[in-house]
N, C-alpha and C positions, 0 to 999 in steps of 0.2 A: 640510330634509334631516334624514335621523332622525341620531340619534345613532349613530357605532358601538358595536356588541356585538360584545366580545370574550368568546366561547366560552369556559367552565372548564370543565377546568384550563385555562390560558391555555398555548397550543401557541407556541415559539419559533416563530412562524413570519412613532402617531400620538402695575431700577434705579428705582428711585421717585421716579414725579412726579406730580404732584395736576393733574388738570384740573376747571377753576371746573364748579359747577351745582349739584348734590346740595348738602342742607344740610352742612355738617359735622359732623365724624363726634361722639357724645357725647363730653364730656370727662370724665366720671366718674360717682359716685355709681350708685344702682340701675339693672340695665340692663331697660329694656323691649323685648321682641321687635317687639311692634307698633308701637313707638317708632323702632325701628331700620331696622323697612322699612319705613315709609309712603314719608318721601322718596325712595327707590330704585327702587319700581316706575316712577315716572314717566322712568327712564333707562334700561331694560330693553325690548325691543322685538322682537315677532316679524318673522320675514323666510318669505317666502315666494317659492318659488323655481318657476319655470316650466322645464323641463327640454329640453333641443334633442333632437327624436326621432332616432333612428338613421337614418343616410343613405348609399345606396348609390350606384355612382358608373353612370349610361345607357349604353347604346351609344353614343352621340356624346360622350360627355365631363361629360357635366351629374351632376348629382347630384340624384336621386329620393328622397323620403321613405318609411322604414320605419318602420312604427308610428305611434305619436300621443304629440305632447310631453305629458310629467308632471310633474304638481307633486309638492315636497315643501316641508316646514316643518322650520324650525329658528328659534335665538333667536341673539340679538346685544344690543349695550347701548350706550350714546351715550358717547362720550371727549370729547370736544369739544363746546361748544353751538353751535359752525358747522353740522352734521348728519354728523358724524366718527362712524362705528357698526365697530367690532371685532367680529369673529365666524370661525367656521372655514373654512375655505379649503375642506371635504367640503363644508361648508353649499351653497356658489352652484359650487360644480364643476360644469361643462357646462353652466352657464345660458344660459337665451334671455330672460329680463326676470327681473327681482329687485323683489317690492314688499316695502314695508317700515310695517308698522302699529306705530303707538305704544299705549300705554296707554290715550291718550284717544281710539283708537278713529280717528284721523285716517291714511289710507293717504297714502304717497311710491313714485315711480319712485327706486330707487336707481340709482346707476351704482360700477360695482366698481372700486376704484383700483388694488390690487396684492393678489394674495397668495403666500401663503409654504407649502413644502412640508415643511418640517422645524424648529419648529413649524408645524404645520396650524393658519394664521393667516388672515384676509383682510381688509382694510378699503375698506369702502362708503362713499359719501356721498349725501347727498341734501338738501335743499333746502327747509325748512320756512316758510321767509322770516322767522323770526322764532329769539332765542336757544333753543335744547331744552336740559332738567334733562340733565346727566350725571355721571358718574360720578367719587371719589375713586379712586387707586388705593395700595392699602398696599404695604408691603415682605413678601412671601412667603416670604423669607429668616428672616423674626421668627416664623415660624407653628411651632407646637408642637405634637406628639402630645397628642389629647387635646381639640381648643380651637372652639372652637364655629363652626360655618361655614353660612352659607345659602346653596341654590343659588334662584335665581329663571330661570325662562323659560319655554318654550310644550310642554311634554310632551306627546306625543300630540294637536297642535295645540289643548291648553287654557292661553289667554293666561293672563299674568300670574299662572304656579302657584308656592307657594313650599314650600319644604322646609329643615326645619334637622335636622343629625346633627353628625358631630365630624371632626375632621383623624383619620385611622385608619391615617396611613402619609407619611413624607415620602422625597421623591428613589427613586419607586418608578420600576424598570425592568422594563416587560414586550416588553421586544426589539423595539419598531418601530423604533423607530431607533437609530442610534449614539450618541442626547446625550439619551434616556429621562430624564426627572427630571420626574415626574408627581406631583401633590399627589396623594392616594389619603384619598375621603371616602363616609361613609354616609350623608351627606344625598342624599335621592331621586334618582337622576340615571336618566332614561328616555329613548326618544328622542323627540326636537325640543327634550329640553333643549342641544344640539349648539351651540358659541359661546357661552352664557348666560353669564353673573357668577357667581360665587364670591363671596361678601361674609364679613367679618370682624366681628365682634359693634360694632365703630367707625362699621359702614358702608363699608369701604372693600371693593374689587375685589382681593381676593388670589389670584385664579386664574380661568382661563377655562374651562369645562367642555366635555369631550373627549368622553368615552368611558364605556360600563357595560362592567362583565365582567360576564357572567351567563352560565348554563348553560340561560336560558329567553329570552323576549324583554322579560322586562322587571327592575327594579332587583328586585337582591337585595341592598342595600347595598353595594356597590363599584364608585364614582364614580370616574372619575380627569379631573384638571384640571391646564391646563398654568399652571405659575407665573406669579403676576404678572409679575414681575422679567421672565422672558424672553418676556409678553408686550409689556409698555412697548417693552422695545430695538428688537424686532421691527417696530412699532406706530409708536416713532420712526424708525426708517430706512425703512421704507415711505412715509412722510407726505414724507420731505425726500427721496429718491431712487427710491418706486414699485415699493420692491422691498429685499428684506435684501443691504444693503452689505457683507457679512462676506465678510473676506480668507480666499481658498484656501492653507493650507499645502505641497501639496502632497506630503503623508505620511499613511498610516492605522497606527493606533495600534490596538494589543489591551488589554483590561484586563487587571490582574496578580494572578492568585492567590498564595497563600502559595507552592505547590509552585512555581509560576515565577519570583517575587522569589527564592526561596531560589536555584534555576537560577542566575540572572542574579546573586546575591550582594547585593541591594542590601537592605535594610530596609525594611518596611513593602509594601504592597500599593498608596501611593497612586501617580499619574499613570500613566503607559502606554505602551507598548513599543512601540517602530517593526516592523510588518510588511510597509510596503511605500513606497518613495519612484519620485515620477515623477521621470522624466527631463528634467533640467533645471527644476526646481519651485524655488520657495523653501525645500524642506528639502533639496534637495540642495547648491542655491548656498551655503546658510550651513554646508554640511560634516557634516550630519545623517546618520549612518550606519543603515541594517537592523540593528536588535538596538540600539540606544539607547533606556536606560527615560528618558522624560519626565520630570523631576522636579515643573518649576515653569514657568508662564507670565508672565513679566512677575514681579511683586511678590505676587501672588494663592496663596493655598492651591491646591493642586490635588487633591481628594479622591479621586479616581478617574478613568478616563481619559473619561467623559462630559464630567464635569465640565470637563475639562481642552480638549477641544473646545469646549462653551460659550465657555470663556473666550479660546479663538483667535478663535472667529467675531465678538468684541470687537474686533478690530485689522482697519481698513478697508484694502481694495488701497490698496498704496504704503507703509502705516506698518510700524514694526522692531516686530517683538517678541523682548524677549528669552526665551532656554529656554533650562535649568538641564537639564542632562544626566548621566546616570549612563552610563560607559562603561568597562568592561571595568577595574572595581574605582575607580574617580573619579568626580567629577562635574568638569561644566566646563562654562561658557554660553558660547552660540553664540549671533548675531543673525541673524536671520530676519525677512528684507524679503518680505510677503505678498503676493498673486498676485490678479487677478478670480477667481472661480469660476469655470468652463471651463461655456461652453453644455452643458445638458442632464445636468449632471455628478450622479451620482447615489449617494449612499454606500451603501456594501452595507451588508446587515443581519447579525444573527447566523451563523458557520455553520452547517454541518448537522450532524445527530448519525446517523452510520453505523452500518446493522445491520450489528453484527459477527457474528452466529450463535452455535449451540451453543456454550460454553466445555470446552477440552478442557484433557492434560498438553502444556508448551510445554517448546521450548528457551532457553535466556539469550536476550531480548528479543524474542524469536521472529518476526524479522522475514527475509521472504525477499525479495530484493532485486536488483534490475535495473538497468542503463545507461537511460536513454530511447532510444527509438527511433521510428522511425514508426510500428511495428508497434503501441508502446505507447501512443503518443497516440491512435491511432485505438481502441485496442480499450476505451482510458478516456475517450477523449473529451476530450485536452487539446487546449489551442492549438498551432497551429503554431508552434515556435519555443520550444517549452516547455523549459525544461532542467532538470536535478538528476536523481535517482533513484530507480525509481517504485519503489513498496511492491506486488510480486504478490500476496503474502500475509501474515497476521498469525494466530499460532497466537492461539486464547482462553487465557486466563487465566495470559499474559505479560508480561513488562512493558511491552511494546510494546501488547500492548491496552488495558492498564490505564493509558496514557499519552492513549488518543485516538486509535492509529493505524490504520489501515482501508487495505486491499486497495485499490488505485486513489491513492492520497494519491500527492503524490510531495513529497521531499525534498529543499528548496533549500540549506540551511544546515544546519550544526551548529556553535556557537555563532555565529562572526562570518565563520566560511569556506564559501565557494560548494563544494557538493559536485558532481561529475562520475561517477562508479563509487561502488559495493560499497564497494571500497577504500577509497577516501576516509573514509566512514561509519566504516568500522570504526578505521583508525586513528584519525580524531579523537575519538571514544570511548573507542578505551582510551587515547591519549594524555590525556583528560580526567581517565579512572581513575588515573592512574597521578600525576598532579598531585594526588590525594584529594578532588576532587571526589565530591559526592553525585551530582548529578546537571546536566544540561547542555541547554541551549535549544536544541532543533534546530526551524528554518521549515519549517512543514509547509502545500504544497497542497492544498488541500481540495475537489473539485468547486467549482473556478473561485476560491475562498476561500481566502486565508492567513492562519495564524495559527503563534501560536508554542506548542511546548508543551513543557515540563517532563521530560524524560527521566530516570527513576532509574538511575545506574551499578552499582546494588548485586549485579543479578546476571551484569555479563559476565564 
């Protein structure tokens, strides 16, 4: 499978533990490059994937072939000397047979054990009859701007190609998903390098290579590779259960800008804000309110609200995690007993960013403002059942534009009160101004998306 390319400008719109094989890693003294990879290519391995062609369903029921199955290539690398091979979950999507050639040029039938869709993970095995070299894996965590990284794999199905550039970016987020934390490097990354190793001048495995951003279809230096660290977790719970064991919170979290910590009053930009609790979830049962900023998970830093979900999807269904909560000027922890992940459950990605049109002169906040109705769901397109109140219109260069808000949005909250009317809006508004507030969180719908955003009180 090739690698993905991501298109620039890139449009919002993919624990350490050592396994025996590889020599280990140098202990000091002069480092030699050729030194560092010879042992390594022998646990680096192209995979080649045969494709299931498009299939339409007969008049009687059966299913008829379109087209003709296709190959693609990609790379993968040995964790285990049983035949345990890690690579991307893009790599064997919709496979119909997976071979897997080693260095020494010897093919295997793989069979695929599990993969993962958040990270874009999968792990194969296969059957060599005998131990195969594999791979260290380092702490990803210790990696520095700056620090020297190899990527090795099958680029444009040429085996065993190696490339060295620098760590050029850490905990990079380019919106695929909710928990982005992508090493970002200028060593060569094209595609079929897709699954390959990231190694560390030690030899060790500090990332698994994802993705190019390019504006062409091939590297312009900008590599990005998902962490070791949340490759291992991944890697282990797939090996012991087939699949990523990580417990469902049953809440989604916004990240926090300065102007929205300021909102909400609390310090700092880190963890992440409740925008939406299911019904009857584990963030509900342990008393988790809409408009609670995250502080902490458990004992752990929480840098940001990515991060802050990595470190939930640590706590397997059944176990407590504690969360440190900021709410309505305090913090206070709550225990939160985790949930399975609900079949097919899918996190949403970034919202959208609304053309708001020409910027004209506005009135104080310049929001024109409706009850829901059916009228309104249909003519925006919300669900049935949608409540709060809908945004008709948003004058330009108001503060209500200059907030985020857009024509169709509708209005669930303004701070931690369910809104119904106009009315409502407006008084707790200026009841917010009139408290000296700067400005006040109001839950905004967004084409199917909630998020919270930042309201300035200064000109009502």
């Amino acid at each position: 499978m090739t690698c993905p390319s991501l298109r620039w400008p890139v449009l919002v719109m993919a624990l350490c533990i050592c396994c025996p094989g590889a020599a280990p890693p140098p202990a000091g003294g002069t480092i030699s490059l050729p030194d560092v990879v010879a042992p390594l290519l022998g646990a680096v391995v192209n995979i080649s994937v045969l494709k299931r062609p498009d299939t339409t369903a007969g008049p009687t029921g059966s299913s008829t072939q379109k087209g003709r199955a296709t190959h693609s290539l990609g790379s993968g690398f040995i964790v285990d000397p049983d035949g345990y091979i890690l690579t991307n979950r893009h790599v064997v999507a919709d496979f119909y047979t997976v071979t897997v050639t080693t260095n020494d040029d010897r093919q295997f039938a793989a069979t695929v054990l599990a993969t993962n869709r958040f990270p874009d993970l999968a792990l194969l095995k296969i059957d060599a009859g005998a131990p195969l070299p594999a791979v260290h894996f380092g702490d990803s965590n210790a990696l520095r701007l700056g620090e020297t990284v190899i990527a090795i794999g099958n680029p444009l199905g040429l085996s065993g190609s190696i490339s060295v550039g620098v760590v050029s970016a850490l905990n990079r987020n380019i919106h695929s998903t909710v928990i982005d934390d992508f090493v970002q490097t200028d060593a060569a990354i094209n595609h079929g390098n897709s699954g390959g190793p990231l190694f560390n001048l030690r030899g060790e495995v500090v990332g698994v290579n994802w993705a190019l951003v390019s504006d062409t279809t091939g590297s312009i230096g900008l590599g990005l590779a998902i962490p070791a660290n949340d490759a291992v977790f991944v890697l282990d719970s797939m090996r012991r259960f087939g699949r990523l064991n990580a417990g469902f919170p049953g809440m989604a979290v916004q990240a926090l800008s300065p102007a929205l910590a300021g909102a909400f009053g609390v310090g700092g930009t880190e963890g992440g804000v409740v925008t939406e609790i299911w019904p009857g979830g584990p963030a509900e049962r342990a008393g988790i309110r809409i408009g609670d900023v995250v502080l902490r998970i458990g004992s752990e830093h929480t840098p940001d609200a990515r991060a802050m979900l990595r470190q939930l999807a640590r706590f397997p269904p059944g176990s407590v995690a504690p969360v440190e909560l900021w709410r309505a000027g305090r913090t206070l922890t709550v225990a939160m007993t985790l949930d399975p992940f609900p079949p097919k459950f899918d996190p949403a990605g970034p919202p959208a960013t609304a053309d708001r049109g020409p910027r004209v002169t506005s009135p104080p906040l310049g929001l024109h403002l409706a009850a829901m109705s059916d009228e309104a769901r249909a003519a925006y397109r919300h669900a049935t059942g949608q409540s709060g109140v809908v945004i008709e219109d948003v004058a330009a260069n108001s503060a209500g534009a200059d907030a985020g808000l857009a024509s169709g949005d509708v209005i669930e909250r303004v701070q931690d009160s369910p809104v119904g009317s106009p009315d409502d809006v407006s008084r707790l508004l200026a009841q917010a101004r009139a408290e000296g507030r700067m400005s006040v969180p109001m839950l905004v719908r967004s084409k199917s998306r909630l998020q919270w955003l930042a309201i300035p009180l200064g000109e009502l």
